[in-house]
Every structure is written in structure tokens, then in C-alpha cells.
Backbone as CSV, one residue per row, in Angstrom:
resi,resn,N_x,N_y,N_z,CA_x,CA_y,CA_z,C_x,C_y,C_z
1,UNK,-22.806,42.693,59.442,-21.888,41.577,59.262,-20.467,42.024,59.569
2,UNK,-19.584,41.345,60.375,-18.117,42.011,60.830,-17.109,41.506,59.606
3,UNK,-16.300,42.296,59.885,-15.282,42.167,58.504,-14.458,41.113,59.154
4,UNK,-14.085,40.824,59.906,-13.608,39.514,59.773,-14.167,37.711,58.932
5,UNK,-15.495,37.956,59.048,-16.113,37.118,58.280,-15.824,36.993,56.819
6,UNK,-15.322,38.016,56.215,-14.924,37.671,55.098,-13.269,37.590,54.477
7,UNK,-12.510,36.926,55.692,-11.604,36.199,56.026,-11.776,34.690,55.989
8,UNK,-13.077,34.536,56.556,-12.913,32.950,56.455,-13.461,31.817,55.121
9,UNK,-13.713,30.622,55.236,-13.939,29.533,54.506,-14.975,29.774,53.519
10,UNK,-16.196,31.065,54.353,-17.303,31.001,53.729,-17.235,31.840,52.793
11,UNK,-16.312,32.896,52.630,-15.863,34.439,52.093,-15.274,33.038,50.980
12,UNK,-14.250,32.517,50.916,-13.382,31.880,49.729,-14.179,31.401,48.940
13,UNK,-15.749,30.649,49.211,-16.314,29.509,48.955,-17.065,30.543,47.551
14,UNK,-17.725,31.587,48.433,-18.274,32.863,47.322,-17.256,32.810,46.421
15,UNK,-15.876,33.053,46.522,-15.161,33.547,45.511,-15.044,32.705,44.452
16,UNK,-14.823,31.394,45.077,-14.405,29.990,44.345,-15.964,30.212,43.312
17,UNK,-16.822,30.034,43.933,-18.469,29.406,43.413,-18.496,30.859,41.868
18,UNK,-17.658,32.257,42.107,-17.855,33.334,41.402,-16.934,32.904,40.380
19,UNK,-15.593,32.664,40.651,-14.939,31.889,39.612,-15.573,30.772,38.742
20,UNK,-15.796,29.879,39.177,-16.295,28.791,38.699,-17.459,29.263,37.454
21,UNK,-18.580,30.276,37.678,-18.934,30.648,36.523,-18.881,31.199,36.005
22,UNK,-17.344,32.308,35.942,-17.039,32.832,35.298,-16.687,31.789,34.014
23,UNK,-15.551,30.917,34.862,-14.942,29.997,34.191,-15.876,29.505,33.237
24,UNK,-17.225,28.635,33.601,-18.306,27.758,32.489,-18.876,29.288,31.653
25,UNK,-18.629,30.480,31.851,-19.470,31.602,30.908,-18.183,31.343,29.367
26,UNK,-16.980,31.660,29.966,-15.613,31.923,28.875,-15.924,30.627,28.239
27,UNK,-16.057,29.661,28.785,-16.434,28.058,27.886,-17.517,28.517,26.957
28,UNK,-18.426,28.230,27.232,-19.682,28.718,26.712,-19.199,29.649,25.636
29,UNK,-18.892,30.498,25.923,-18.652,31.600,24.603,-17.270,31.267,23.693
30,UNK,-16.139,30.481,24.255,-15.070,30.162,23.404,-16.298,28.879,22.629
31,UNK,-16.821,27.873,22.772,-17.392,27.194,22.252,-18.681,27.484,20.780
32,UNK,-19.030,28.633,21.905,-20.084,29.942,19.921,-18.903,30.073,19.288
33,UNK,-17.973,31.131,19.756,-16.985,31.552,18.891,-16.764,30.467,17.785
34,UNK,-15.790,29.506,18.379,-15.080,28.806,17.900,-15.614,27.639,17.027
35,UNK,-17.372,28.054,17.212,-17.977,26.973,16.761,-17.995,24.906,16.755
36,UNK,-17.440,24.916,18.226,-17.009,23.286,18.251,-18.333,22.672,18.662
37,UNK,-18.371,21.574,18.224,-19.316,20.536,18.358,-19.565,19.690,19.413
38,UNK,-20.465,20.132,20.107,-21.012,19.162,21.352,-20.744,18.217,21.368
39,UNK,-21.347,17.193,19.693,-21.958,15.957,19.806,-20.165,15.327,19.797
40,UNK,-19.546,16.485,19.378,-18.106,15.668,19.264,-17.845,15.342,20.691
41,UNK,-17.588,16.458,21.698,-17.248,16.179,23.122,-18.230,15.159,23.681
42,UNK,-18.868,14.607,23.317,-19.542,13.786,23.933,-19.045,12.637,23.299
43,UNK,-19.055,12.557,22.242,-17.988,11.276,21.184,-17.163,11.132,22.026
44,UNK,-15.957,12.211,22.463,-14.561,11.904,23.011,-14.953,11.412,24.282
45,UNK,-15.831,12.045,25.506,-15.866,11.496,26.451,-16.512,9.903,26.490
46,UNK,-17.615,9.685,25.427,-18.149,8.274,25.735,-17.339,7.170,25.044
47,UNK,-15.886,7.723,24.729,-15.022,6.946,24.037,-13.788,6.306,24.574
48,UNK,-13.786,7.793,25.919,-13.071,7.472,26.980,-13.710,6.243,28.010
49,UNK,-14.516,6.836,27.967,-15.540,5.650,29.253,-15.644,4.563,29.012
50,UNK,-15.878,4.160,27.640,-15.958,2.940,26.936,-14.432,1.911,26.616
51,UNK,-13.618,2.604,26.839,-12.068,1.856,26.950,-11.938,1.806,28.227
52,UNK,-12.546,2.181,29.076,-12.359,1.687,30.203,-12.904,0.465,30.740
53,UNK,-12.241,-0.931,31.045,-12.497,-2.420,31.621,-13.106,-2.650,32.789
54,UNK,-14.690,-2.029,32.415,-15.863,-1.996,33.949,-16.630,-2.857,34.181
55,UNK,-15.648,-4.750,33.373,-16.385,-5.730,33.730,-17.197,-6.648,34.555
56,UNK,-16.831,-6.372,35.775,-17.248,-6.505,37.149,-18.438,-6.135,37.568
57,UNK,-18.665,-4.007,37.134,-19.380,-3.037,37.445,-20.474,-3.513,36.127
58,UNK,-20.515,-4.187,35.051,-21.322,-3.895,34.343,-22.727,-4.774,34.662
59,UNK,-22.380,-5.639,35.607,-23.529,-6.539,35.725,-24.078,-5.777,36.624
60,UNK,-23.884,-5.428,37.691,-24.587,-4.677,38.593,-24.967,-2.963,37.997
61,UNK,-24.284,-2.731,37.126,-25.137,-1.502,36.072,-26.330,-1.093,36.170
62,UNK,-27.175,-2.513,35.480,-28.655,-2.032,35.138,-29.437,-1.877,37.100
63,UNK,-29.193,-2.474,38.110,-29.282,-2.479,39.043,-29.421,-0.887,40.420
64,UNK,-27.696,-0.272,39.913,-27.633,0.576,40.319,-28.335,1.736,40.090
65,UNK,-28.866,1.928,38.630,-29.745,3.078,38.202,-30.672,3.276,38.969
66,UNK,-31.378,2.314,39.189,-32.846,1.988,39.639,-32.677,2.530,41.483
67,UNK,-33.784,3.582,41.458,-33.861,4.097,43.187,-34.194,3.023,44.192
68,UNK,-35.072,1.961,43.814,-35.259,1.297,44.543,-34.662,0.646,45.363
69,UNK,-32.976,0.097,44.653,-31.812,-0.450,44.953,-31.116,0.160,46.031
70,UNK,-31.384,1.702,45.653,-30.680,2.341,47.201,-31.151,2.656,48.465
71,UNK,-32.088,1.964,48.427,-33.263,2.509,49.843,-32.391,1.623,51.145
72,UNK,-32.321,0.368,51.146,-31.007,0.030,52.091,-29.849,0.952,52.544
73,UNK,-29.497,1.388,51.260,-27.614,1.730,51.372,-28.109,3.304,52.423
74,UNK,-29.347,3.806,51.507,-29.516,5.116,52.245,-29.892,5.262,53.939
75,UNK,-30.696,4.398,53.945,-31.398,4.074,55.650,-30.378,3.421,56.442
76,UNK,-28.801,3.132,56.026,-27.660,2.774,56.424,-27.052,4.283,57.030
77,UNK,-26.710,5.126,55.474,-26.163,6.452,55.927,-26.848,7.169,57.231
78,UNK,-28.418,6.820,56.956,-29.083,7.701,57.787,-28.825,7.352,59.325
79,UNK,-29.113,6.060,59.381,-28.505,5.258,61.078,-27.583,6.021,61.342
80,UNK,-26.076,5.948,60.160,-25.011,5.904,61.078,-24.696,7.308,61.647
81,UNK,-25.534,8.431,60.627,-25.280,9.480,61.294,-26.000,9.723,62.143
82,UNK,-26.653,9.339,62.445,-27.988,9.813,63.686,-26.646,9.045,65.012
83,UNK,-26.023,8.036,64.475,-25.428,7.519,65.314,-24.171,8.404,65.948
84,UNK,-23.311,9.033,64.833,-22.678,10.243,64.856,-22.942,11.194,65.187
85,UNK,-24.314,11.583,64.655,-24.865,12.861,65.362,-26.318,13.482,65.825
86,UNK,-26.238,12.946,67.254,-27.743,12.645,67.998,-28.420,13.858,68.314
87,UNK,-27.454,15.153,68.702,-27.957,16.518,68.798,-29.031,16.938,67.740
88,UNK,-27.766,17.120,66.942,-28.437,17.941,65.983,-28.453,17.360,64.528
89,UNK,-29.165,15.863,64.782,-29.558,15.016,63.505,-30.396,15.858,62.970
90,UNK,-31.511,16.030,63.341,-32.777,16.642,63.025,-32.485,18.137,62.149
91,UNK,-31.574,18.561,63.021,-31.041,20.195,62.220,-30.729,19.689,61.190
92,UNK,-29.653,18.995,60.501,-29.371,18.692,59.530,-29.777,17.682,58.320
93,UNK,-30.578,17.170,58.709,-31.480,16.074,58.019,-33.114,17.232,57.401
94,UNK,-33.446,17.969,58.015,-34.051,18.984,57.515,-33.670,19.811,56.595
95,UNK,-32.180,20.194,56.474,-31.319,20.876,55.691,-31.246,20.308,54.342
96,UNK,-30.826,19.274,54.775,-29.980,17.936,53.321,-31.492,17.831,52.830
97,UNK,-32.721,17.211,53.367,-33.740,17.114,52.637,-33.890,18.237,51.593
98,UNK,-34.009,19.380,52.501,-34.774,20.463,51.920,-34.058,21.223,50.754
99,UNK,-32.693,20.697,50.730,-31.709,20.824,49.500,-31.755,20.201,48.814
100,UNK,-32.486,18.743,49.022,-32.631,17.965,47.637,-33.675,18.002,47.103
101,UNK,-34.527,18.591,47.217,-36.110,18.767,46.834,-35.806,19.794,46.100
102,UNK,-34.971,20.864,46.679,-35.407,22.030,45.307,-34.266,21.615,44.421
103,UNK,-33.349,20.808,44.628,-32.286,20.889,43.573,-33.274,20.281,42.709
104,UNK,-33.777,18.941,43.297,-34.951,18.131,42.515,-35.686,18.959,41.247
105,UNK,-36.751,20.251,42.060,-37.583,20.519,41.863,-37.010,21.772,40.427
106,UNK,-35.519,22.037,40.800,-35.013,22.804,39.538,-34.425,22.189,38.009
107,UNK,-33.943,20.936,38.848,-33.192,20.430,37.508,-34.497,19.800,37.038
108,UNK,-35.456,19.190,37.581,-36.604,18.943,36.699,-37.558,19.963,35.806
109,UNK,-37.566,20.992,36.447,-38.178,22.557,36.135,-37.198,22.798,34.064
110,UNK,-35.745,22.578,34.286,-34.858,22.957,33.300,-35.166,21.780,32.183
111,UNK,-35.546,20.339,33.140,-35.574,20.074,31.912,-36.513,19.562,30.929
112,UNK,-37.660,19.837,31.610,-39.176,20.738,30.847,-39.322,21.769,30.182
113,UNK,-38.483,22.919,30.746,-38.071,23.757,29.535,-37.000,23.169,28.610
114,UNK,-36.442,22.596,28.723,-35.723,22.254,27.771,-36.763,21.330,26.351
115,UNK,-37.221,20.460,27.381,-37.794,19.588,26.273,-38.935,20.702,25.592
116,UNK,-39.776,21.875,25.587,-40.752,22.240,25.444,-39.650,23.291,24.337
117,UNK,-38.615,24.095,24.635,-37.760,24.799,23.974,-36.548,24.257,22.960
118,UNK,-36.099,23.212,22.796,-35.592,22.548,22.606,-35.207,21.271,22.190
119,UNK,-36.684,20.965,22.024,-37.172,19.491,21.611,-35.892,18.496,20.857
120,UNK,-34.353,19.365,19.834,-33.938,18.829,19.263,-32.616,18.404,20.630
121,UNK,-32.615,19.009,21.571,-31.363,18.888,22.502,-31.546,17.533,23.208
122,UNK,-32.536,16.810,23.126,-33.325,15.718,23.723,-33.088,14.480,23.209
123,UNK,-33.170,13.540,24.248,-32.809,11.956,23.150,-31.371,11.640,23.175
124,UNK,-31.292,10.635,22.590,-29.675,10.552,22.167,-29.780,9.176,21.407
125,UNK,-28.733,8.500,20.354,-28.415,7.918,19.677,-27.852,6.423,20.082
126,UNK,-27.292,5.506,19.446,-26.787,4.936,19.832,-24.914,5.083,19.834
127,UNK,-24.679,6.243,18.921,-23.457,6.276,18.735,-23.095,7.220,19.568
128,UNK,-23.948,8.033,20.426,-24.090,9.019,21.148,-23.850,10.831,20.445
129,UNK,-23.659,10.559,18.633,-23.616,12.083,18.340,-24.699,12.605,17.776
130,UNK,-25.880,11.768,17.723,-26.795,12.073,16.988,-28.329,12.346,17.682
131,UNK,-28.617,13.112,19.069,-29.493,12.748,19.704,-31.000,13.180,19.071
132,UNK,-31.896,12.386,19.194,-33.256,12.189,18.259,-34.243,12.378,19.621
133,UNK,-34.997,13.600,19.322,-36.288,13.875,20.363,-36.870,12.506,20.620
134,UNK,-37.864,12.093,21.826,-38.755,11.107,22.191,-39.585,11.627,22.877
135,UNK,-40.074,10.682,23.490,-41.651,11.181,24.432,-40.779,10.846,26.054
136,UNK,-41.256,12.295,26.912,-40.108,12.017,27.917,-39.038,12.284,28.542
137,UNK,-38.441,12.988,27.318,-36.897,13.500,27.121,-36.471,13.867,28.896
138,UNK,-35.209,13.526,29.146,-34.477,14.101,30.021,-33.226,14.506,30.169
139,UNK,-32.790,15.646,29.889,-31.682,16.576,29.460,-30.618,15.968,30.605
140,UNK,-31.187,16.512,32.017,-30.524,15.839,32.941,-30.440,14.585,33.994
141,UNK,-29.265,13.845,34.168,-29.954,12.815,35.103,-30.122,13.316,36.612
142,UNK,-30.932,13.507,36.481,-31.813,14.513,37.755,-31.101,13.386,39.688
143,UNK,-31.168,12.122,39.318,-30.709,11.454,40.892,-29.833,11.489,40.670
144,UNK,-28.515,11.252,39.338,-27.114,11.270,40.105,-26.635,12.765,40.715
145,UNK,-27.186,13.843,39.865,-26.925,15.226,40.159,-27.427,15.079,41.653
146,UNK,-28.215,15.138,42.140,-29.017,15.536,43.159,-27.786,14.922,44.155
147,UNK,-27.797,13.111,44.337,-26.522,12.520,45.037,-25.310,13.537,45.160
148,UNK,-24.816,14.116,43.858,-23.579,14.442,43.916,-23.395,16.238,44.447
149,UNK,-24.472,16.531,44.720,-25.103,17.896,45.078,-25.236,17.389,46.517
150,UNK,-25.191,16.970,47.288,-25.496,16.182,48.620,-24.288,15.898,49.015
151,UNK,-23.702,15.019,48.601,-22.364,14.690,48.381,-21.241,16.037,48.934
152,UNK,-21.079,17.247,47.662,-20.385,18.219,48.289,-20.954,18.993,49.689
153,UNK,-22.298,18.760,49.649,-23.025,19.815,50.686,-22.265,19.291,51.842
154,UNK,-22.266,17.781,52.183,-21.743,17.399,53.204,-20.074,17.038,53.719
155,UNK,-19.853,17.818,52.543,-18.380,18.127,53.062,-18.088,19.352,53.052
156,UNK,-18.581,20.132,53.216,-18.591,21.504,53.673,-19.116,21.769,54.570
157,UNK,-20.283,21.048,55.236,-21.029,21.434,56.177,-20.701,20.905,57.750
158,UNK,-20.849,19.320,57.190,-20.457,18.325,58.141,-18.873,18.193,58.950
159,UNK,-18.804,18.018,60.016,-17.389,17.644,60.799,-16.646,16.581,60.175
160,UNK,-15.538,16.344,60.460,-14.050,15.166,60.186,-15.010,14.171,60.610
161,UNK,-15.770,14.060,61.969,-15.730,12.764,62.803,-17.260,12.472,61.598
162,UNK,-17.557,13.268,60.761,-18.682,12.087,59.894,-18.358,11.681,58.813
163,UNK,-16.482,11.306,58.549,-16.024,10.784,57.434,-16.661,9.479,56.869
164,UNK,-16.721,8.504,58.034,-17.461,7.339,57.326,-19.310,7.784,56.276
165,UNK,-19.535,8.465,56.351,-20.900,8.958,56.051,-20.475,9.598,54.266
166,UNK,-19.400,10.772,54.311,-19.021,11.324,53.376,-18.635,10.563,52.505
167,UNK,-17.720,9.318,52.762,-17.067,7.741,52.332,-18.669,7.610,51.380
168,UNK,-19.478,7.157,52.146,-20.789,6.345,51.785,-21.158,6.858,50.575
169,UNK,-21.460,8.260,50.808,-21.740,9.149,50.025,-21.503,9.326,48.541
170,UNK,-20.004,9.552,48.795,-19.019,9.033,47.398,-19.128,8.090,47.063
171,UNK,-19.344,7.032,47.522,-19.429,5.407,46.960,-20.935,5.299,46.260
172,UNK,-21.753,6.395,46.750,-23.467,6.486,45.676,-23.131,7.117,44.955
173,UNK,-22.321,8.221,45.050,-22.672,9.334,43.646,-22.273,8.650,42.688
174,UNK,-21.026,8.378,43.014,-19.956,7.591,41.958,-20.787,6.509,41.159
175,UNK,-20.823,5.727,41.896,-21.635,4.231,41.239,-22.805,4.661,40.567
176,UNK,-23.955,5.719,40.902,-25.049,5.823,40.179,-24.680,6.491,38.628
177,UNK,-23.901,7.715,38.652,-23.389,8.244,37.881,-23.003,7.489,36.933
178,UNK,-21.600,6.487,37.168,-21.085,5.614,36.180,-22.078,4.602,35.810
179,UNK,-22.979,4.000,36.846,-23.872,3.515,35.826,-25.154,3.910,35.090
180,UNK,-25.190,5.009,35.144,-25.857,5.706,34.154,-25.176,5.796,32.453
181,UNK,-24.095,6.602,32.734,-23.341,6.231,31.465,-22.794,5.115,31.170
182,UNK,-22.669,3.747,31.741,-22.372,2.649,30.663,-24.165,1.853,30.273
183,UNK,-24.558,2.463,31.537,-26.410,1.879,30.614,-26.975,3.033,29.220
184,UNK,-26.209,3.828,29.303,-26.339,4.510,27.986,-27.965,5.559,28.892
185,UNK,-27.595,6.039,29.632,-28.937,6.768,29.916,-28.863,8.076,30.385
186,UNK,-27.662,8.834,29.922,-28.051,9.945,29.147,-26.271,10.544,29.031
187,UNK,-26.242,11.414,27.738,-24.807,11.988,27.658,-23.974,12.200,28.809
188,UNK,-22.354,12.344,28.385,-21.115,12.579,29.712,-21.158,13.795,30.002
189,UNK,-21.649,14.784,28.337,-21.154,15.904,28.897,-22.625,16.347,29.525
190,UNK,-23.924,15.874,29.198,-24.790,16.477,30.093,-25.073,15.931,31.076
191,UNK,-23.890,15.139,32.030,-23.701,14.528,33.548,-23.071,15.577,34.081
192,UNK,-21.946,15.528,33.126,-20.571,16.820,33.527,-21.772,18.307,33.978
193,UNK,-22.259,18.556,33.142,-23.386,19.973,33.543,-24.047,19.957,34.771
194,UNK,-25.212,18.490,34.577,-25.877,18.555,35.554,-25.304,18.457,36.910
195,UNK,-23.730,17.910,36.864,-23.012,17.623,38.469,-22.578,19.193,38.796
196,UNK,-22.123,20.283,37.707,-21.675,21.297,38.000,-22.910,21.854,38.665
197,UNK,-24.280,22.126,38.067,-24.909,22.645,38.374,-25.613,22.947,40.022
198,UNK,-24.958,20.878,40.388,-25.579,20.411,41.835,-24.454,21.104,42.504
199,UNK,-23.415,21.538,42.012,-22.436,21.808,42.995,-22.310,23.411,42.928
200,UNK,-22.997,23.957,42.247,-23.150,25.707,42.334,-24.716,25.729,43.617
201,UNK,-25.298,25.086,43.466,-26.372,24.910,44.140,-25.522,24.582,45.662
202,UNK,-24.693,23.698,46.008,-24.293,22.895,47.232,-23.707,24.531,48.299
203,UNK,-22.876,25.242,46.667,-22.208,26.037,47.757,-23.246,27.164,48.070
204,UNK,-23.638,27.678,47.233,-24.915,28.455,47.460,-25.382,28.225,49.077
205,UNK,-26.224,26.390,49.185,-26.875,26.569,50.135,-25.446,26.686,51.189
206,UNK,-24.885,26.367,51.245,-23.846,26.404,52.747,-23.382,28.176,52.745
207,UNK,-23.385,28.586,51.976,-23.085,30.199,51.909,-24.441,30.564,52.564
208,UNK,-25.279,30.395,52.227,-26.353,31.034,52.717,-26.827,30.732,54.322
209,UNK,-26.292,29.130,54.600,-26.721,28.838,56.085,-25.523,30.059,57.115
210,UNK,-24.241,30.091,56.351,-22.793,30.646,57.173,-23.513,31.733,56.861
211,UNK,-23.799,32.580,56.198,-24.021,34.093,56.310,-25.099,34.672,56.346
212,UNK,-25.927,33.607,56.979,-27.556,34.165,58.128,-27.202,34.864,59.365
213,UNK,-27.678,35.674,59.203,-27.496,36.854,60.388,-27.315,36.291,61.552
214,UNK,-26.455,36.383,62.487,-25.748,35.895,63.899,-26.646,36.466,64.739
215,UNK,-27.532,37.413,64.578,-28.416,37.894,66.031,-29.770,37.056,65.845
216,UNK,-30.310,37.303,64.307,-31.704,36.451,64.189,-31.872,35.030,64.077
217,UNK,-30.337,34.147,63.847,-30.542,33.025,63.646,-28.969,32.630,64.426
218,UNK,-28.768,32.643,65.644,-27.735,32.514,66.829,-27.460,31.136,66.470
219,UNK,-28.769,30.253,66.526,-28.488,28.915,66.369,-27.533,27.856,65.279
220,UNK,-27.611,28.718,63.825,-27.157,28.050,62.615,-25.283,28.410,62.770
221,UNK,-25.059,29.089,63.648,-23.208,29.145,63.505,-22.746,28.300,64.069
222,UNK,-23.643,27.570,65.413,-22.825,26.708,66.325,-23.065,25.255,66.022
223,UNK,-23.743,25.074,65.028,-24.066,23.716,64.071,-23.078,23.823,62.975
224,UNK,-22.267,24.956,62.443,-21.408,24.619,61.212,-20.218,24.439,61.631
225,UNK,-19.495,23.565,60.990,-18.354,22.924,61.656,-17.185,24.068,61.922
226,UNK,-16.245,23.883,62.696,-15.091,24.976,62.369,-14.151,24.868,61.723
């Protein structure tokens, strides 16, 4: 690997992605220390959300959760980039899939262990501090993460000229996300986790496509944007 490579975007992205959990480890442990209460931060955030006037957004709420609703909006994104990008659709539509399947296949993995280890971390209340096990449990909301894990991938990966696509993008994560939390279907702060988690995953995979060996895989440098 030449030392100039770790000069560029992909060298920072490591550093940033190394920070970043440093940063959630010092949380994590100021939070044992200090002994503060989850169910409180979740009080404050669903207290914030809830003063917020999302009268408009609330009818279309129960709507947006539901996958079925986005099968249009998605087979839209998919056109327009094939329309944007006819080369090497296929390269990258193989990529984005194959990144959402295992993000899929992990945050569902976590939160089976969770429910099997954890049975009391499961559920949630109506006041949101009191969460009560059920049959089912899901720690994380596994599609907005996944969206919002997709979301960064393709702005790191993708060119300027597929802004309208990235636009789209943001306009799903966003909307599924928020209506998850005003349908009450599952905690802020375990959105806040599960989005971090999609986005340690996002840079991961783009670190890993930029720093595949240039002799055995020639092809993957001249597909990443400059």
C-alpha cells in the first residue's frame, strides 16, 4: 500500500470512524461511573420530540412505518440512478444490497441476543421509562437503521452528479425514523444507537472497498468517486 494513501479521504474516514468509538466507549463508562439513568435520557429525548408540532406528519405516521409503503419511493431511487448511472449501476447496486443484508443480518443477530440475554432491556412503556419484556422484543429498529446506514454509504461512495438520489435518500431515513418514534415503536435513545451503529458499519464498508488492493482488484478505485 503507498504512503500517500494515507493522506487521503479514506485514511481520515479510519480516523474519524476510530474517534467516534472512542468517543461512545468514554460515554458508556462516564454513564457506569456516574451511574445515570437511561430510562431518564429517553424521558428527555421523547419529551423533546413530543413538543415538537408534527401535525401534518402524524397522519401519514402509521403509514410510513410500514415497508410496503416504500416499494414505489424505492423503485423511483432505483430508476433514477440507473438513469444517472448506466456503467456501473450493477457495480454498485450489488454493493448497497450486499451492505444491507448484513447490516440486516447483524442488527437482527444483536437483537436476539439481546432479547435471550436481556429479556429486561426489551419492551417499553407508555411513558417510555419503564420498558416491560413481551413476546418479540426489538431492541433495534432494524429498517430505519439499515435506511440510514445506506444513506451515509452513499455519500461517501457516490459522485455530486447523484445528489438528487442522496436528496431521496434523506427524505426515507428521516421520515421512517421520525415515524417510528411518534408511533411509539421503539425508544430515541435506542434509534440514536442503532443509527450510530449503521454508520460505523457505512464507513467500515467504504474503507474496505478504498483499501482493496490496487493490483488484485484494479477495478474498485476507478468506481470510487474522487
Amino acid at each position: 500500500m503507498k504512503l500517500t494513501k494515507y493522506n487521503s479521504r479514506t485514511f481520515q474516514i479510519v480516523c474519524w470512524s476510530t474517534s467516534v468509538a472512542m468517543v461512545c466507549f468514554l460515554i458508556a463508562v462516564c454513564l457506569t461511573v456516574f451511574h445515570v439513568n437511561l430510562s431518564q435520557i429517553n424521558g428527555w429525548l421523547e419529551s423533546y420530540v413530543q413538543r415538537i408540532k408534527w401535525l401534518p406528519f402524524m397522519d401519514l405516521a402509521p403509514h410510513l412505518v410500514n415497508a410496503p409503503f416504500w416499494i414505489p419511493y424505492w423503485c423511483a431511487i432505483i430508476l433514477l440512478f440507473l438513469y444517472k448511472e448506466r456503467v456501473r449501476f450493477m457495480f454498485w447496486l450489488n454493493r448497497f444490497s450486499m451492505f444491507g443484508l448484513l447490516l440486516t443480518a447483524i442488527l437482527f443477530v444483536l437483537n436476539q441476543a439481546i432479547r435471550w440475554l436481556w429479556p429486561e432491556l426489551c419492551g417499553r412503556s407508555d411513558n417510555f421509562l419503564h420498558p416491560q419484556p413481551y413476546e418479540g422484543c426489538s431492541l433495534f429498529f432494524v429498517s430505519g437503521a439499515v435506511v440510514a446506514g445506506i444513506c451515509l454509504l452513499a455519500f461517501l461512495c457516490l459522485r455530486k452528479r447523484h445528489w438528487m438520489v442522496k436528496v431521496m435518500l434523506i427524505i426515507c431515513g428521516l421520515s421512517l425514523n421520525l415515524a417510528a418514534l411518534l408511533q411509539a415503536k421503539i425508544f430515541p435513545l435506542q434509534l440514536l444507537v442503532a443509527i450510530g451503529i449503521a454508520a460505523i458499519a457505512a464507513s467500515i464498508a467504504y474503507v474496505r472497498v478504498a483499501l482493496a488492493n490496487e493490483e488484485r482488484f484494479p477495478e474498485l478505485y476507478k468506481y470510487l468517486k474522487p
